[in-house]
C-alpha positions in Angstrom: 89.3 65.8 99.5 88.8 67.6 103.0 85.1 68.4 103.7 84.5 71.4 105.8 81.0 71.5 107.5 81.6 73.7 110.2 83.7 76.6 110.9 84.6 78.7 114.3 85.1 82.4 114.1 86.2 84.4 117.3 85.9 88.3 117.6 86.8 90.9 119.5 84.2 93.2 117.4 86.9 95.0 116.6 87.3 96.5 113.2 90.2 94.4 112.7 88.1 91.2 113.1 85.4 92.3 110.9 87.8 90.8 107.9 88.0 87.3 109.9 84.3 87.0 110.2 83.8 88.6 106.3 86.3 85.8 105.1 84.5 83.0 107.4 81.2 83.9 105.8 82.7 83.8 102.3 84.2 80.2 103.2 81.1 79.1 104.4 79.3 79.4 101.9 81.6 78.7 99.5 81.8 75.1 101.2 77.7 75.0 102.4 79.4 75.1 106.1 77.7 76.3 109.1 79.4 79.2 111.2 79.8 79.8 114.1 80.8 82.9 116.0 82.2 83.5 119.2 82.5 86.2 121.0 85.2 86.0 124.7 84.0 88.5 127.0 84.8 89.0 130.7 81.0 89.5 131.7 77.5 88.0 130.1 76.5 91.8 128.6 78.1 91.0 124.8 74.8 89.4 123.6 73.1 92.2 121.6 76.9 93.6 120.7 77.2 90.9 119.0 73.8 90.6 117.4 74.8 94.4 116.3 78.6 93.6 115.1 77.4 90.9 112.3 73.6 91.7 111.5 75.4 94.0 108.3 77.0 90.8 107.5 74.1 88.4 107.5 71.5 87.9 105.1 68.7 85.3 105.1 71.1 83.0 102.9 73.3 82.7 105.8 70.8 80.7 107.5 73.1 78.2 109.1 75.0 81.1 110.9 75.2 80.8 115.1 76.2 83.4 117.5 77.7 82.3 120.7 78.4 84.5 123.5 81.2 83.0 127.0 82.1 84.6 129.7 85.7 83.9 130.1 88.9 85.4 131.1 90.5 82.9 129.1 90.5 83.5 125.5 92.2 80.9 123.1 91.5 77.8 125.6 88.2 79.2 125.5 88.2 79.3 121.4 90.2 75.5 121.8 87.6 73.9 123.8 84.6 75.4 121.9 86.1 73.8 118.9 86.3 70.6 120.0 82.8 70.8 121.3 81.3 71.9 118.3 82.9 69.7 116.2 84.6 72.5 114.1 86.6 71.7 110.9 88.0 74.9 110.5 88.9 77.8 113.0 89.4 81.5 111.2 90.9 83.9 113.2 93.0 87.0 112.9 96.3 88.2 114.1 97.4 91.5 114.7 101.3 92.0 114.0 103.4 92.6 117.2 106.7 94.4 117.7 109.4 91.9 117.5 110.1 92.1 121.7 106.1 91.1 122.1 106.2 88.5 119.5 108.8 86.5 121.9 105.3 85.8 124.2 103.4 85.0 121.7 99.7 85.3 120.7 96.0 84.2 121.2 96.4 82.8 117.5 99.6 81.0 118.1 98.7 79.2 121.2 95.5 78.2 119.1 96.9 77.1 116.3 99.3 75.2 118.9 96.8 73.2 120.6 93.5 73.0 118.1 91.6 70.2 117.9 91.0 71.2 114.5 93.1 74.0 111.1 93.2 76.7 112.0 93.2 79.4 109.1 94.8 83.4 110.7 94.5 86.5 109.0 96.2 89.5 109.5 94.1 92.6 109.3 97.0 95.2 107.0 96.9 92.4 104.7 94.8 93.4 101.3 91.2 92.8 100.9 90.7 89.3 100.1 86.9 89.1 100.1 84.8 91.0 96.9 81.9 93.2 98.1 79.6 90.0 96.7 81.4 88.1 100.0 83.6 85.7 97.5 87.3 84.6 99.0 89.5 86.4 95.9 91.9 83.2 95.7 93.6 82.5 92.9 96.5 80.8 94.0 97.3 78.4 96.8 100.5 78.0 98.4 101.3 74.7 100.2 104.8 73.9 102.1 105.6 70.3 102.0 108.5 68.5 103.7 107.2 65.1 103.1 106.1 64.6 106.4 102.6 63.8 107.3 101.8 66.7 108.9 103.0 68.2 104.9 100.7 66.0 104.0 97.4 67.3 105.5 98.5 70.7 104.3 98.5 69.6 101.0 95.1 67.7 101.2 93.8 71.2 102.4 95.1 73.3 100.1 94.2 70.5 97.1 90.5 71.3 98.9 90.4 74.6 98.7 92.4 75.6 95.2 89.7 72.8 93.5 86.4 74.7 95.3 87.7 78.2 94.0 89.7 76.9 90.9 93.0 78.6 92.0 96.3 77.7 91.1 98.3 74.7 93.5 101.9 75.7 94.3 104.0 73.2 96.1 107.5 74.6 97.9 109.7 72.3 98.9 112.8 74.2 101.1 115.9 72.0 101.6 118.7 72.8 104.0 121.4 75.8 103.8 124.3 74.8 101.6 122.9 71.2 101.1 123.1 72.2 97.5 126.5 72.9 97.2 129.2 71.7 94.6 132.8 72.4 93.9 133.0 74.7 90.8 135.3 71.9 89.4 134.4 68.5 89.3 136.6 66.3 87.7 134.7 63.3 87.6 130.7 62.9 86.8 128.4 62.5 90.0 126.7 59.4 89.7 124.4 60.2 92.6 121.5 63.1 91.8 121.7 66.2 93.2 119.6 66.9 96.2 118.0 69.2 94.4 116.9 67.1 91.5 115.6 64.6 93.8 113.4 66.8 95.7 111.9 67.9 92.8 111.4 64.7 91.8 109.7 63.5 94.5 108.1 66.7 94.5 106.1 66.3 91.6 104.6 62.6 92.6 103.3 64.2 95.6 100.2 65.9 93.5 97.5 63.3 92.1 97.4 63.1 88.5 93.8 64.1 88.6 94.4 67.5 90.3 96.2 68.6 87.0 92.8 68.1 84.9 91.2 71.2 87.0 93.9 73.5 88.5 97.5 74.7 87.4 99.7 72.5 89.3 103.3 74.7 89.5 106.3 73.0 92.4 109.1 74.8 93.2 112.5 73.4 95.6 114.9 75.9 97.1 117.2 76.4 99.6 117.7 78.0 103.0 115.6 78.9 106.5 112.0 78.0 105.7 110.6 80.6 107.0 112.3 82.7 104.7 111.8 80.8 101.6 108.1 80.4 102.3 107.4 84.3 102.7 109.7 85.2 99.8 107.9 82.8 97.3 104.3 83.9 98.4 105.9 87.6 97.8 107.2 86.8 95.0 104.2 84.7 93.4 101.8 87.1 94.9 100.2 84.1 97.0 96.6 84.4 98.4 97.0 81.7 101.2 99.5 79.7 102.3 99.4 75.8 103.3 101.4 74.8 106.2 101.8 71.5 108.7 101.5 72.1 112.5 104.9 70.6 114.1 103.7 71.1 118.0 105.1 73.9 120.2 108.7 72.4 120.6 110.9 73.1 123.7 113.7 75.6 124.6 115.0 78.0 122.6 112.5 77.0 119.4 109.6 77.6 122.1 111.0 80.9 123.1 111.8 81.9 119.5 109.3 80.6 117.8 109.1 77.9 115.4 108.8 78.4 111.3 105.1 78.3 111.3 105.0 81.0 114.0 107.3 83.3 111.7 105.5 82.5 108.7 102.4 83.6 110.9 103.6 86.9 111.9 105.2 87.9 108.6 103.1 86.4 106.0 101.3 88.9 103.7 98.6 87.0 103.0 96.4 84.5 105.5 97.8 81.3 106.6 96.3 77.9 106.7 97.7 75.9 109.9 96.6 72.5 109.0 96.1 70.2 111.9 94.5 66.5 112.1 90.6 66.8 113.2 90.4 65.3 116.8 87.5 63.1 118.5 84.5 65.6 120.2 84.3 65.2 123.7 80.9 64.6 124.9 79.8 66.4 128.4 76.1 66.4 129.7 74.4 70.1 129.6 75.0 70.7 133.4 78.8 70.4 132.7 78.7 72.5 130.1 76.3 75.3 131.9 78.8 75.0 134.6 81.5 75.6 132.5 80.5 78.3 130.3 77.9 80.9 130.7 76.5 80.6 127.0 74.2 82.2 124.7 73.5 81.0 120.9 70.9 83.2 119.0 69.3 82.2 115.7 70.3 83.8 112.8 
């Protein structure tokens, strides 16, 4: 299973962010992590607004909770490189839903979940409340979309992670092309090869260790058509409280204009979105490189 020991939470201290940093804090101590949270501003003057913004959120249990204040112009490489730096296993951030023309230039969560050294988990703040007043994640069912790739795969070891530590349901979606389904309405001889279909399914099913099915609900599920689509219609549909999904780079062209699937799924999604992307190596810099590149300030819980 994944282990997550740290976890990176940007704000704005915006009210919209306040549900990022109230879901961080439930994850954290759901998982014994520490957080950390980071706060972009253009001058060295956010220190006690930050202090201010998450003191209602803190209570001596949240011991292992760091503030961190950078002066920077330059937002999501900001929240990039502090990842890697820190080691983070987990980046939660929040979204806010754009006007299809602005969507086409995409957003500080995008271009993290892009370039991360680390998954990155994006909320959206119309979504419902998915933290209880007692700062518990309300997740009771996991959504993961595998295409049998290995960047499928890490989604699925994340979501396997996080439906066993809140005992939620595990649904795996497996979305096969448009009209690779289709059959004449008259077949006069038997097919002796199975149906795409029946083989994704199949294959579907070995995917999960047998051992996951002795704690959670294991439920798969193979249709057909844009993924995009199919993944926000079943987490409608299924009334999904986070969805699993495999980083497959930025691409080039028209798929970097447009967006890829996981930037639709991002945008649309009602519920947050887990961007899973493999952990990379920290980068070690002395303390005068790192004064010189980032005015910094952490305060003790």
């Amino acid at each position: 299973m994944i282990t997550i020991k740290r976890i990176l939470c940007p704000t704005d201290l915006s009210s919209h962010s306040e549900k990022a940093v109230q879901y961080a804090l439930a994850l954290a101590r759901a998982h014994d992590a520490e957080l950390v949270l980071l706060y972009c501003t253009e001058t060295l003057d956010g220190k006690q607004e930050l202090q201010d913004f998450v003191l209602p959120h803190i209570n001596p249990a949240d011991s292992l909770c760091r503030l961190i204040v950078a002066a920077t112009d330059h937002v999501d490489e900001e929240i990039k490189t502090r990842a890697q730096l820190e080691r983070v296993d987990l980046i939660v951030m929040r979204s806010r839903r754009r006007p299809h023309r602005a969507a086409i230039l995409g957003s500080t969560a995008e271009s993290v979940c892009r370039g991360a050294p680390c998954p990155v988990l994006v909320m959206h703040s119309d979504e419902r409340e998915f933290v209880t007043p007692e700062l518990k994640v309300d997740l009771k069912r996991v959504l993961v979309a595998y295409d049998f790739s290995d960047f499928s795969e890490l989604a699925l070891k994340y979501g396997l992670s996080i439906a066993q530590e809140h005992q939620a349901e595990l649904h795996l979606l497996h979305v096969l092309p448009p009209h690779s389904v289709d059959e004449p309405e008259i077949a006069w001889y038997p097919s002796k090869d199975e149906s795409a279909y029946h083989t994704a399914a199949r294959r579907l099913q070995r995917v999960v260790p047998s051992d996951v099915n002795l704690w959670c609900e294991v439920k798969t599920a193979v249709s057909e058509g844009y993924p995009y689509r199919e993944i926000l219609n079943y987490a409608e549909k299924n009334a999904i409280d986070l969805i699993s999904v495999g980083a497959h780079g930025a691409g080039f062209g028209m798929r970097a204009l447009f967006g890829s699937n996981v930037d639709r799924v991002l945008r649309q999604a009602p519920c947050p979105v887990l961007v899973a992307r493999p952990l990379k190596p920290r980068v070690f810099v002395s303390d005068l490189e790192l004064n010189r590149l980032h005015w910094r300030h952490e305060l003790a819980s």
